[in-house]
C-alpha positions in Angstrom: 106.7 86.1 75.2 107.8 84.3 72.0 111.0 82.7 71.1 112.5 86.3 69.4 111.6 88.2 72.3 113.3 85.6 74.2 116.3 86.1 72.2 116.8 89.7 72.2 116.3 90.0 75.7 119.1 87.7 76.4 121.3 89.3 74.1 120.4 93.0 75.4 121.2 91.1 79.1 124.0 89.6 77.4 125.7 93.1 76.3 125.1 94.6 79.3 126.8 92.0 81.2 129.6 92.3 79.0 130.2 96.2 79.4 129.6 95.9 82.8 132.7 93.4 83.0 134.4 95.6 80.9 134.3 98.8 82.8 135.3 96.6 86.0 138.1 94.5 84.8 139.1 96.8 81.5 141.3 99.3 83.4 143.0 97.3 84.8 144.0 95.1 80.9 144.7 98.4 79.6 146.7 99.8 82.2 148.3 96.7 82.2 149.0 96.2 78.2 150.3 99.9 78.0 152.7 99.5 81.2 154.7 96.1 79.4 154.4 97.9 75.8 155.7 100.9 77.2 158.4 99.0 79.6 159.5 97.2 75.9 160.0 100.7 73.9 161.3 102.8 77.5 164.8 102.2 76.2 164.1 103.7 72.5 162.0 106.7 73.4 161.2 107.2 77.4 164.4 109.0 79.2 165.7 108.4 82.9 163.6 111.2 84.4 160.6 109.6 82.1 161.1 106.6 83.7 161.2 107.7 87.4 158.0 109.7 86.7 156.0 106.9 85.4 157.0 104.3 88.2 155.6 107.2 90.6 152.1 107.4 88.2 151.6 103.9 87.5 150.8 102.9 91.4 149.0 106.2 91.7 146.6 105.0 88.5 146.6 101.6 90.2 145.3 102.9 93.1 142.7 105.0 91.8 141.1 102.2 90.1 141.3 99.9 92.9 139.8 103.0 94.7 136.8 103.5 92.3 135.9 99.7 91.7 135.0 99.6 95.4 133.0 102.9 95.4 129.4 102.9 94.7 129.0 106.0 92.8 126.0 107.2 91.0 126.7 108.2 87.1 126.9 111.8 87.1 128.0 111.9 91.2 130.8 114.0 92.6 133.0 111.2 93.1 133.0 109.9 89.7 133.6 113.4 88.3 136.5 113.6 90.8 137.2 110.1 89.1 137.2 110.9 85.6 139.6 114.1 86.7 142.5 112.4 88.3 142.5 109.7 86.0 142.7 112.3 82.9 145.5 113.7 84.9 147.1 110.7 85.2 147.2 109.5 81.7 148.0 112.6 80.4 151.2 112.2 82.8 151.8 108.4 82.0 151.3 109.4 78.4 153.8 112.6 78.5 156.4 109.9 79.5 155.1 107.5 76.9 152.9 107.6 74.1 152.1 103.8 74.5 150.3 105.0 77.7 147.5 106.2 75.7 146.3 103.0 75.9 145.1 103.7 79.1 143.9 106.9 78.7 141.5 105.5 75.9 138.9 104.8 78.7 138.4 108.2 78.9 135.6 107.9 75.5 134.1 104.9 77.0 133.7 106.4 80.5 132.8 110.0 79.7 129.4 109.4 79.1 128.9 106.8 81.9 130.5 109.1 84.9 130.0 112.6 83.7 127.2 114.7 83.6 125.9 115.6 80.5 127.1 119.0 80.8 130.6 118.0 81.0 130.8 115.0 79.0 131.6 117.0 75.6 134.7 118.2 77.6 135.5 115.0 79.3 135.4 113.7 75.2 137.6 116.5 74.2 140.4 116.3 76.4 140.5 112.8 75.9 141.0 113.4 72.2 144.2 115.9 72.9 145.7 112.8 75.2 145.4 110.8 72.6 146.3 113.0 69.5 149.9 114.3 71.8 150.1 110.5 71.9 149.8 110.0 68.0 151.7 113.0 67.0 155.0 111.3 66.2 157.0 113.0 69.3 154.6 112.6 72.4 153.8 115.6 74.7 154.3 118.9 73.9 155.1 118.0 70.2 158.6 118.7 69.2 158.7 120.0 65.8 156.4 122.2 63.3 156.0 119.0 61.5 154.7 117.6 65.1 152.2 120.0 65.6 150.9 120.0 61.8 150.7 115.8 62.4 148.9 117.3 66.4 146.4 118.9 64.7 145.2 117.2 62.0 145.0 113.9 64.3 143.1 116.4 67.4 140.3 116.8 64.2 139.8 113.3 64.1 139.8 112.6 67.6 137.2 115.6 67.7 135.6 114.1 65.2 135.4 110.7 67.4 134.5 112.9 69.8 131.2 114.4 68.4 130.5 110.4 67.3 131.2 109.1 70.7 128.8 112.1 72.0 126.3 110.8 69.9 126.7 107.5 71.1 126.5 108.7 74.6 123.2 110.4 74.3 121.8 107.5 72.7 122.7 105.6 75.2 121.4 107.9 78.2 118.0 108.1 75.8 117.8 104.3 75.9 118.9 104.6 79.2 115.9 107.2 80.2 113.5 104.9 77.5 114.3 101.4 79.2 113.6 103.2 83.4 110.4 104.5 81.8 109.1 101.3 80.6 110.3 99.5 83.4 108.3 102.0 85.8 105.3 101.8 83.6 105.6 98.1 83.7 105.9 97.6 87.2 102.8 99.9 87.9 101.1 98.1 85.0 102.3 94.9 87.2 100.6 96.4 90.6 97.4 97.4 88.8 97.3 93.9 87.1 98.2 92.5 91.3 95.8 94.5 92.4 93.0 94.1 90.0 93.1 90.1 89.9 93.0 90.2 94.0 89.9 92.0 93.0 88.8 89.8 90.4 89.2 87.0 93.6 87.3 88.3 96.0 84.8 89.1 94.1 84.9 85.8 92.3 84.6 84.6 96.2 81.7 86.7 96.8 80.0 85.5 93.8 80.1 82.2 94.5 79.3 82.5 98.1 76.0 84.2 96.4 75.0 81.7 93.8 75.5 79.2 96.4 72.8 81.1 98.6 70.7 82.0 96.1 71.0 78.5 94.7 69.6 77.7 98.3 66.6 79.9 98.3 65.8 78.8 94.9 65.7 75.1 95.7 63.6 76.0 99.3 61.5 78.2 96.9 60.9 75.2 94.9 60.6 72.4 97.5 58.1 74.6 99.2 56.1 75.5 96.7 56.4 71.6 95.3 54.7 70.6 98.9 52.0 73.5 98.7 51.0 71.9 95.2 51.1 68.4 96.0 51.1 67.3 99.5 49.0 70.8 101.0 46.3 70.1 98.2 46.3 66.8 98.6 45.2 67.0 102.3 42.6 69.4 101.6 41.1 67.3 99.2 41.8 63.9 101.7 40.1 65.9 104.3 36.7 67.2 101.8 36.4 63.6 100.7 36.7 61.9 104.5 34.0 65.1 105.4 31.6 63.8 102.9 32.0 60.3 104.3 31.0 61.2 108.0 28.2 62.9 106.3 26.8 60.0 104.5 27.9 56.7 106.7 24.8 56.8 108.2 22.4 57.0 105.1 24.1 56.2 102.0 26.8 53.8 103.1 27.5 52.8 99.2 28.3 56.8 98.9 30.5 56.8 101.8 32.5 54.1 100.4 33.5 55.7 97.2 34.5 59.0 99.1 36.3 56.5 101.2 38.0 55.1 97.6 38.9 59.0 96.3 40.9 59.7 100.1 42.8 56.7 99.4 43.2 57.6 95.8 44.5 60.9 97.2 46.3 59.8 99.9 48.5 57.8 97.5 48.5 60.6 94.6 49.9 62.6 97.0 52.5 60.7 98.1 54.2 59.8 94.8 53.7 64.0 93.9 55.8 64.6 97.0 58.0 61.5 96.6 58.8 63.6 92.6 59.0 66.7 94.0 61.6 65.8 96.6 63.6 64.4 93.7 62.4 67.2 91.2 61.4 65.2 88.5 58.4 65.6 86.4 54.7 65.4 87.6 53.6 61.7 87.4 50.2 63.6 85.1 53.0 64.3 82.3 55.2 61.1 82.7 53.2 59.0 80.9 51.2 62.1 78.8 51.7 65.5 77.1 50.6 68.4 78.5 47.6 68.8 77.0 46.7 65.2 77.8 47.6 65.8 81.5 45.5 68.9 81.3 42.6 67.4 80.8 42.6 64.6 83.5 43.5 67.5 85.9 40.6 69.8 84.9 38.2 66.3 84.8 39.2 64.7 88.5 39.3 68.6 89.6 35.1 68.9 88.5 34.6 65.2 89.8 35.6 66.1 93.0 34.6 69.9 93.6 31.1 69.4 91.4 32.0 72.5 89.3 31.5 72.1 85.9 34.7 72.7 83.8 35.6 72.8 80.2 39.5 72.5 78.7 40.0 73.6 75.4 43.3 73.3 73.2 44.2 75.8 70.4 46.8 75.8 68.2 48.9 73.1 67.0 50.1 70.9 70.0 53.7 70.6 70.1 55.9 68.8 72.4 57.7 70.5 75.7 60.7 70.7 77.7 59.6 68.9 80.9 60.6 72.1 83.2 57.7 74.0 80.8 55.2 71.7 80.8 55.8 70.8 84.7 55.5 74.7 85.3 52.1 75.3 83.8 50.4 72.0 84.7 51.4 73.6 88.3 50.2 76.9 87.4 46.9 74.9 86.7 46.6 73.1 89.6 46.8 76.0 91.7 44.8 78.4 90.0 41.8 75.2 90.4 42.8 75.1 93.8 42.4 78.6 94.8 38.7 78.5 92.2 37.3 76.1 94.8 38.5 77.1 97.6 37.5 81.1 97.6 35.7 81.5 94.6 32.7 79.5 94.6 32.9 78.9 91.6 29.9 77.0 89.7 31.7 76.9 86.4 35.4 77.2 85.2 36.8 76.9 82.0 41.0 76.2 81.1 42.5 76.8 77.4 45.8 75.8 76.5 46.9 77.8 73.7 50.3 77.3 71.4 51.4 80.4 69.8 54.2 79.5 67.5 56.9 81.2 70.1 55.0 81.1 72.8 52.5 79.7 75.0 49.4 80.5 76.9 47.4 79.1 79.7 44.1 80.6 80.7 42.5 79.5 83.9 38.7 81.4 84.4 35.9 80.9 86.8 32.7 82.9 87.2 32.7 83.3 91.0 33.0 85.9 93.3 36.4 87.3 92.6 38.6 89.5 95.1 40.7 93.0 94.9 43.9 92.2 93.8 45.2 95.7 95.5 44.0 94.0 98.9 46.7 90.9 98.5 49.8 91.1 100.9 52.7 90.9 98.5 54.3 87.7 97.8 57.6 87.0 100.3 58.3 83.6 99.3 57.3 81.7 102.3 53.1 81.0 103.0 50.6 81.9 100.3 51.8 80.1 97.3 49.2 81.4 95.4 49.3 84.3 93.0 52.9 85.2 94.1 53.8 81.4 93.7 52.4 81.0 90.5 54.8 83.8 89.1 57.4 82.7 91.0 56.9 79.8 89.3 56.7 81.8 85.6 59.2 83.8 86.4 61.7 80.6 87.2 61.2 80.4 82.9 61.4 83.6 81.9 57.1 83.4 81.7 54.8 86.0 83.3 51.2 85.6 85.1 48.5 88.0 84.8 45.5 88.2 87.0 41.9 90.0 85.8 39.4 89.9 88.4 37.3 92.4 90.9 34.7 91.3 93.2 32.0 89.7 91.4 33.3 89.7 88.3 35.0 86.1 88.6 38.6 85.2 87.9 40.9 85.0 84.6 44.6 83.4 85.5 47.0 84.0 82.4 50.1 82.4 82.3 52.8 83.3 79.2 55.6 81.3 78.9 58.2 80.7 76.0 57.9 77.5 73.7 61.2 75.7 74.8 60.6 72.4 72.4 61.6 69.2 74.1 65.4 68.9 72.9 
């Protein structure tokens, strides 16, 4: 709320205030300033019997307001009808013994509206406006003379005349009135939707961050799982091939036996720094000190050195550098399509092409062995056979996709599509 709307709704609380003083404390001013003006003029135009009759009134209008400022009435109720009756009475009585009195009965415009129905507030107006036009007539009540009753009638037309304004007044008032409870109702149900829909918006909030927190969790096993698969699991396979070939050669080719001996321990400590990275998540130690195609090709060269298949790696396109999470992801994709060549396929020649596409990004992984049914493969759950399902969990981590063509004997082709995210 700005500092206008501020404004005007301290001066709508302001007038409000004010009235609501007024038509507490008012009667009681009024009644008051016509009881000393009339006490100052009773010797010019009130008589003895005038007197006597307005020292019975004035404690009986005294009473009634002390009666109705204590009685919480409803606008429109039977008591303030009952009200606005007696008191009309009472100053047309007050007023009968002095015209100053009609100071009093004044209050009957202001209250007409605020204590009457609004089928009886026209007539409420109206003989208010004969009080008051007896009062100005130049003789009081009943007028005396012809001259009197001309002076009556012309003032009772501008009293009615008052009367239609004040009218007017009232029903714009009850309008506002009607206008002001509507937008407050609309406002507080606006206020208990807005309630209701922000204790929404924070439980599901809640609920959402309970969720990325788990899948957060899963993600980061995901990863850490499949990180140990690639590096430490693959490792020991190829620890164990190479420590096979030694017991198979000690005895007649110890020179042999040595350099498998050499390749373990090569392994063995390979292996450790790729889980040492992975535990950390950083970048394969291949592509920390060489681009992806670079890293490529070692991969693809100590892979044929140490399965004896002969491979090939090829490059197309125009060689750009990566975002680390990219190149990380298909240097992975690599290793484990290699893997699974040598360990099922039986392979006896594979071939890897790493192919920029302006916007995108392509690794192709074949080999011409035996191949499998890829209908016969239980479906990837995230846990145990990191293979297909964890190279496209893997693809998928990047927005990239991994296709598989193979049947049985028809070999293997691995595709992996990623986008080009350009090292920033």
């Amino acid at each position: 709320m700005d500092t206008g709307e501020k404004a005007a709704v301290t001066a709508v609380t302001t007038a409000e205030q004010w009235w609501e003083r007024f038509f507490r404390h008012g009667p009681y001013g009024l009644l008051a300033l016509a009881t000393v003006v009339s006490a100052v003029t009773s010797g010019l135009i009130m008589s003895r019997t005038d007197v006597y009759a307005a020292a019975v009134l004035l404690p009986a209008a005294l009473a009634l307001q002390l009666w109705w400022s204590r009685t919480p009435a409803r606008p429109g109720s039977r008591a303030g009808q009952g009200y606005f009756v007696v008191r009309a009475l009472l100053a047309l009585g007050l007023t009968w013994c002095n015209p100053f009195y009609s100071i009093y009965a004044v209050l009957g415009y202001f209250d007409a509206g605020r204590v009457l129905p609004r089928r009886a507030m026209r007539a409420g107006l109206l003989v208010t406006a004969v009080i008051m036009a007896g009062a100005q007539s130049g003789s009081g009540l009943p007028p005396a003379t012809l001259m009197n009753w001309v002076v009556f009638a012309i003032v009772l037309a501008v009293h009615g005349s008052l009367t239609m304004v004040f009218a007017q007044i009232g029903n714009r008032e009850a309008e506002q009135a009607r206008s002001q409870t509507d937008t407050i109702t609309a406002l507080e149900s606006a206020n208990a939707r807005l309630e209701q829909a922000l204790a929404e918006n924070a439980g599901l909030h809640a609920q959402l961050l309970v969720q990325a927190r788990e899948a957060g969790v899963a993600d980061e096993r995901s990863r850490l799982a499949a990180e140990i698969h690639d590096t430490i699991a693959q490792g020991l396979t190829g620890i164990i091939a190479q420590l096979q070939a030694v017991t198979s050669t000690a005895g007649t080719d110890p020179a042999l036996a040595r350099e498998h001996l050499l390749r373990a321990a090569a392994l063995a400590r390979h292996s450790l720094g790729e889980a040492r990275r992975s535990v950390h998540n950083l970048v394969p130690a291949a592509l920390e000190h060489d681009d992806l195609p670079g890293a490529l090709e070692q991969t693809v060269t100590t892979w044929s050195q140490r399965t004896g298949v002969r491979a090939e790696f090829t490059v197309t396109g125009t060689a750009e550098p990566l975002h680390d999470e990219v190149g990380a992801t298909l240097l992975r994709i690599a290793e484990e399509a290699l893997a699974n060549a040598a360990r099922h396929a039986a392979a006896s020649r594979a071939g890897v092409t790493l192919s920029y596409m302006g916007d995108e990004i392509s690794l192709d992984v074949r080999d011409d062995g035996r191949g499998f049914d890829p209908a016969a493969l239980p479906p990837y759950r995230g846990a145990g056979g990191f293979g297909l399902g964890g190279m496209r969990a893997r693809a998928e981590r990047i927005a990239g996709t991994v296709e598989v063509e193979t049947g049985p004997g028809l070999g293997t082709a691995v595709c992996a599509r990623v986008p080009m995210v350009r090292q920033g």
